[in-house]
N, C-alpha and C positions, 0 to 999 in steps of 0.2 A: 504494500500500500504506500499510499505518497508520502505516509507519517511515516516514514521507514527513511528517514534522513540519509544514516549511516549504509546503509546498504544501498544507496543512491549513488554514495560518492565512491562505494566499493568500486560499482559499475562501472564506473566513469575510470576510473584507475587502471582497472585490467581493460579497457578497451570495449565494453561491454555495454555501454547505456544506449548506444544506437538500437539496440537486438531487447530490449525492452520496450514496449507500447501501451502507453498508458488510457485507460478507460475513464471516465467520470458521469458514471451511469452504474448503478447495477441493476439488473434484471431478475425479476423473482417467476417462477411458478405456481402454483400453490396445487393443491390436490383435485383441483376445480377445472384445472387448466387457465385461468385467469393467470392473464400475464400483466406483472406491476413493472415503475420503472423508481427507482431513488434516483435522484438527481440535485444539483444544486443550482436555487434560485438565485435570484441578487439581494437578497435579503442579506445582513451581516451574520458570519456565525456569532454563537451558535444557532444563530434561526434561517440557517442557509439549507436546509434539507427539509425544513417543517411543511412547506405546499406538495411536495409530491409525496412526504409522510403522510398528509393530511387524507391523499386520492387513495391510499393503500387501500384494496376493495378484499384482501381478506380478514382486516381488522373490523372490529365494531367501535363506537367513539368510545364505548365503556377502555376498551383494550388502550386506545389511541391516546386516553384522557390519564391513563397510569403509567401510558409509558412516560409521557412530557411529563407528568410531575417528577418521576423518576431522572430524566435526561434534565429538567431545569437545578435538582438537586446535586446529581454530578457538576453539572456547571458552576454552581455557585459555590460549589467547593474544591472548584477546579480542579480536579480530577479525583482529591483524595477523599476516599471513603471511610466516614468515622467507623472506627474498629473493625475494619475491612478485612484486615490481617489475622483473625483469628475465625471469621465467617466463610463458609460456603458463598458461593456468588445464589446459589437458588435461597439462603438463607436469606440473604441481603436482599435478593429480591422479593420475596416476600413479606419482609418488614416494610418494602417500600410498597404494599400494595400491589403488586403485580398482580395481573389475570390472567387464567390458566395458559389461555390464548397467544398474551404477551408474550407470556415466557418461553411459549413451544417457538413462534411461529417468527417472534423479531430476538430476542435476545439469544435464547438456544441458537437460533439461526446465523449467528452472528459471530460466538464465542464459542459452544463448538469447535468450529473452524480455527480461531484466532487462537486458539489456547490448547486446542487438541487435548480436549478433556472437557468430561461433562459437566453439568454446571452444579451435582450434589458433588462433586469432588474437587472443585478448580475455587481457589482463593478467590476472594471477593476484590481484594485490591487491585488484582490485574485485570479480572474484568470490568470494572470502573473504569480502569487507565486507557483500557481498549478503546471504551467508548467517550471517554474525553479528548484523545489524542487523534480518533482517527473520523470522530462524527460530529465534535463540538468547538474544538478549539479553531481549527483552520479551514479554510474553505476547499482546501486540494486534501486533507488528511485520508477524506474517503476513499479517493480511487486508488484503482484495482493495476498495476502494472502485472503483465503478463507479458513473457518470453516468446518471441517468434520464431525463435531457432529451436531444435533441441539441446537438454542441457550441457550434452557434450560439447558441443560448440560454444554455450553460450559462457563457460569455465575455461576455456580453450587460454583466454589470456590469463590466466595464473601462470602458467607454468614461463608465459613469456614474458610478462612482469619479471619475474626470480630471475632465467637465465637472461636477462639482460642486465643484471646487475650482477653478475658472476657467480650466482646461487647455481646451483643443480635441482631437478626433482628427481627420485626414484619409486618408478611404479613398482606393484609386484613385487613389492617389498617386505617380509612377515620381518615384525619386531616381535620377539619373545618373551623379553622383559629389561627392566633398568637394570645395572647393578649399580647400587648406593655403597660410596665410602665415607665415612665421616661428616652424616648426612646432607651427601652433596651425588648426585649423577655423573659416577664415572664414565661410563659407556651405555648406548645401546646396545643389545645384546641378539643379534638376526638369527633368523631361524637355521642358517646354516653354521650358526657358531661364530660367525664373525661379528665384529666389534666396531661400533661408531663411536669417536667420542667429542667432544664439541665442549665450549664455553659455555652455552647456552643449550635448554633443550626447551622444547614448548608441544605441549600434548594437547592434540584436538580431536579424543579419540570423545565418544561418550565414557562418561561417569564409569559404568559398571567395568566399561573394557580397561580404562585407565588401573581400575583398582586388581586388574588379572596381571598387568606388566610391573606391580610393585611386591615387595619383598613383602612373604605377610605379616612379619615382625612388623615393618613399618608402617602397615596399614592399622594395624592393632595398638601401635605405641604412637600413632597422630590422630589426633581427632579431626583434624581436616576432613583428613582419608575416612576415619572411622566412619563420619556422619552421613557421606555419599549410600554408606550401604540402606539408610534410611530412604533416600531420594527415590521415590519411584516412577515407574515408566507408564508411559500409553501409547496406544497400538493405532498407526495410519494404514489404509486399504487404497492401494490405488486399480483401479479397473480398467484396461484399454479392450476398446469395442470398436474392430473395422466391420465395415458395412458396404452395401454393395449398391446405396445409390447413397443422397444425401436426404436429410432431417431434419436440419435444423438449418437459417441463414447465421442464427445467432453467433457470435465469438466465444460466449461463456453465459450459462445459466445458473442460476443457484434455486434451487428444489426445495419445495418446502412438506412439511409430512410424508419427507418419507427417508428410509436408510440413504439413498443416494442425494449429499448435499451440492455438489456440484459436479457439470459438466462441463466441458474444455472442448471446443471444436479445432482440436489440434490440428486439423484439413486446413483450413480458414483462419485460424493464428501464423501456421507458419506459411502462408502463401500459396500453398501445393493443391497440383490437380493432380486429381487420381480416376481421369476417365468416369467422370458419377458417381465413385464412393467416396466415402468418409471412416474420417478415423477419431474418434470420442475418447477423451482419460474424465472418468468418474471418480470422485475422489471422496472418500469417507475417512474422518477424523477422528479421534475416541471413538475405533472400531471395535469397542470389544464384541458386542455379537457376534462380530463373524472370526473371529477369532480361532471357534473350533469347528466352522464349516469349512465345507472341503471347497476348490476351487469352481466344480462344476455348479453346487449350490448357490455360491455368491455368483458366479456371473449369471446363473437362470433368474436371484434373485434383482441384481440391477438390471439385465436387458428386460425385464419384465416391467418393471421402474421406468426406464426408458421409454418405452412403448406406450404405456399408462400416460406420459407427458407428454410424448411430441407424436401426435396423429401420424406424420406421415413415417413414423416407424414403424407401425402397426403393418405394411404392407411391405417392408425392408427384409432381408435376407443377413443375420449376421454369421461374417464369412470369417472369424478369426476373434480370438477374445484371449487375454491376458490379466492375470490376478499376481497383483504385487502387496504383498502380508507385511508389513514391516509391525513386528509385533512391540518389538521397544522403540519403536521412533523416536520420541522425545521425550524430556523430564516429564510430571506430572505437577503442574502448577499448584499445589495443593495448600491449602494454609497452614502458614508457618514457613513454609521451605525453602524460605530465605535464610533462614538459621541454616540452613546445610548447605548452601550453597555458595562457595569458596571465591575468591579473590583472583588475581590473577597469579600473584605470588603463594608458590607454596612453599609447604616444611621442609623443603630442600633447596637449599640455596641458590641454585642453579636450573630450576625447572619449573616452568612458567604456565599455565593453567589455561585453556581457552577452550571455546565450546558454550552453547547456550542454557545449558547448565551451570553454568560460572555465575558471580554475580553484576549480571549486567545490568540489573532494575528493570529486565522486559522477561516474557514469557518465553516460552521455546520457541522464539521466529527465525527466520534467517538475519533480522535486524538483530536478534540477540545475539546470534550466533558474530555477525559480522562487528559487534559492540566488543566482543570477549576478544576477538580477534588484535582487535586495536589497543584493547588494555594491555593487554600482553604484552603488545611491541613498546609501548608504551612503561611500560615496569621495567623490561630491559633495558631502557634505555637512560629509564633514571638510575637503576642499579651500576649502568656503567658513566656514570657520573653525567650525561647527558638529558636536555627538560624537552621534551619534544611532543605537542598535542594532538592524537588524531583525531579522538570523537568529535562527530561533529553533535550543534546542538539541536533537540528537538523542531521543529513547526514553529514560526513564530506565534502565538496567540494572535487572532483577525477580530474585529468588529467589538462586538458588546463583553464576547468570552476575554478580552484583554484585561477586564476590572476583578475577574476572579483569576487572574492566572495567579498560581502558588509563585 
């Protein structure tokens, strides 16, 4: 999203911000087949979104009338949510009055996705911040950047960022584990026995994997380390569905009541004719249902989905389907888990911390992820005697949300 600063200027670095296209619309479904549009007025935010809020035809005003009081409350207290850090976000909504309806159909809908984790288990603070940072405070916060390449390409300049500053990458690389001397990283330790060793080390592995590369004495005798075993995981479902004509004109849909929350007209993103067919990635977030279904069940269950929402699927032929499980995807935002979530600096002097698990003040995004990144380099770089700033800063605050910014 456009509130995603840092992962803006990543783009722009590796060569990347051309191969991103930004939308400032999202499109809804609902179970009805009623198609809505969010969009932004010229009203100031935060009242930049409220006229096409207003037209949403699967809300009632009852629903419409709790979410504003709830969205003028986050606003007024610009972003931060009184004792948000110990609540549920469905707790939090509740106390503010929510209706069944609200919570399924615009918040669930929302954070879900943003947070990858449901709203009985996802901290209330980051979904507050979600919807300050990316629906209230700025008037570009909302939109949707999506990639017109695939990801392969669209990573492509990492590796040429490094080797043009005399760095190396190595693929296909198994690291085995650290060996620690005098609580510091002597070497990498590769899977064929050989040895890296380096001034610097910086791990951007997840959580769980980091704690399999460290010595278990050390794991056990730091509480850094110890606390990760607390940090839990939630499961993202990606589905890719080719088809043997087209479905949809759309770019990207977002589904409402039902398991499949978004579609991706991957044909139509990345520019590609494929002779009448189409190629769709569905994406489900805090997957656990499908968890212990087998692949054929989940894809029977979203091309079924599909069909249910875009008519002219119903007479479509699907010619190929692919199911991607990622069962630990990302942290699990959950309250409190900021206490377990580490620094960029850790209990070994020479071994620097990054990943959206760290504590970057955001949820498991790629802007977190891309935030941990830059602390990092940033910690090395004061550790070697050097002050040097890469975060950038959030959204400016626009229109009337300026008088509550924190």
């Amino acid at each position: 999203m456009a509130c995603c600063t840092n992962l803006e200027d990543f783009y722009a670095r590796v060569g990347a911000a051309g191969k991103i296209r930004y939308y400032n619309r999202v499109v809804f479904l609902d179970r009805e087949g009623r198609r809505s549009v969010l969009e932004a007025s010229a009203l100031p935010p935060p009242l930049h979104l409220a006229p096409s809020f207003l037209t949403l035809p699967f809300l009632k005003w009852k629903d419409k009338r709790a979410i504003g009081r709830a969205m003028l409350h986050i606003a007024r207290k610009g972003g931060a949510g009184q004792n948000s850090d110990s609540k549920t976000m469905l707790e939090w909504l509740r106390g503010e009055g929510q209706t069944d309806a609200a919570i399924e159909r615009v918040w669930k809908s929302v954070l879900v996705s943003a947070l990858d984790e449901e709203l009985d288990r996802a901290g209330a603070r980051y979904g507050v911040e979600v919807f300050w940072k990316a629906f209230l405070r700025n008037r570009r916060g909302f939109e949707i950047g999506i990639p017109t390449v695939p990801l392969g390409e669209l990573y492509g300049g990492c590796r040429e960022a490094i080797e043009r500053r005399g760095g190396a990458v190595r693929t296909r690389t198994i690291v085995r584990g650290l060996r620690i001397e005098s609580g510091r990283v002597a070497a990498a330790v590769l899977d064929d026995g050989a040895e890296m060793a380096a001034d610097y080390f910086v791990s951007a592995l997840p959580h769980e994997l980091l704690l399999e590369l460290l010595p278990a004495e050390v794991v056990a005798g730091e509480k850094v380390f110890a606390a990760l075993r607390e940090l839990r995981s939630s499961p993202i479902t990606g589905v890719h569905l080719w088809l043997d004509r087209v479905v949809t004109e759309e770019s990207y849909l977002a589904l409402l009541d039902r398991t499949t929350q978004w579609i991706f007209n991957k044909t139509k993103l990345y520019g590609a004719s494929e002779a009448g067919n189409q190629y769709l990635q569905l994406v489900i977030s805090a997957s656990y249902g499908l968890v212990e279904k087998s692949r054929q069940e989940i894809v029977d269950l979203c091309w079924r989905e599909v069909q249910e929402s875009l008519p002219a699927a119903r007479q479509a032929q699907l010619v190929k389907a692919t199911v991607v499980k990622e069962v630990s995807a990302t942290f699990s935002p959950a309250p409190g888990c900021d206490r377990l979530r580490p620094g960029a600096r850790s209990p070994m002097g020479n071994l620097f911390l990054a990943g959206d698990w760290t504590a970057t003040g955001w949820p498991a995004t790629m802007e977190g992820a891309v935030r941990s990144g830059y602390l990092a380099a940033e910690a090395i770089l004061a550790q070697d005697g050097r002050t040097q700033r890469f975060l950038r800063d959030d959204l400016r605050a626009e229109g009337l949300a300026r008088q509550w910014e924190n």
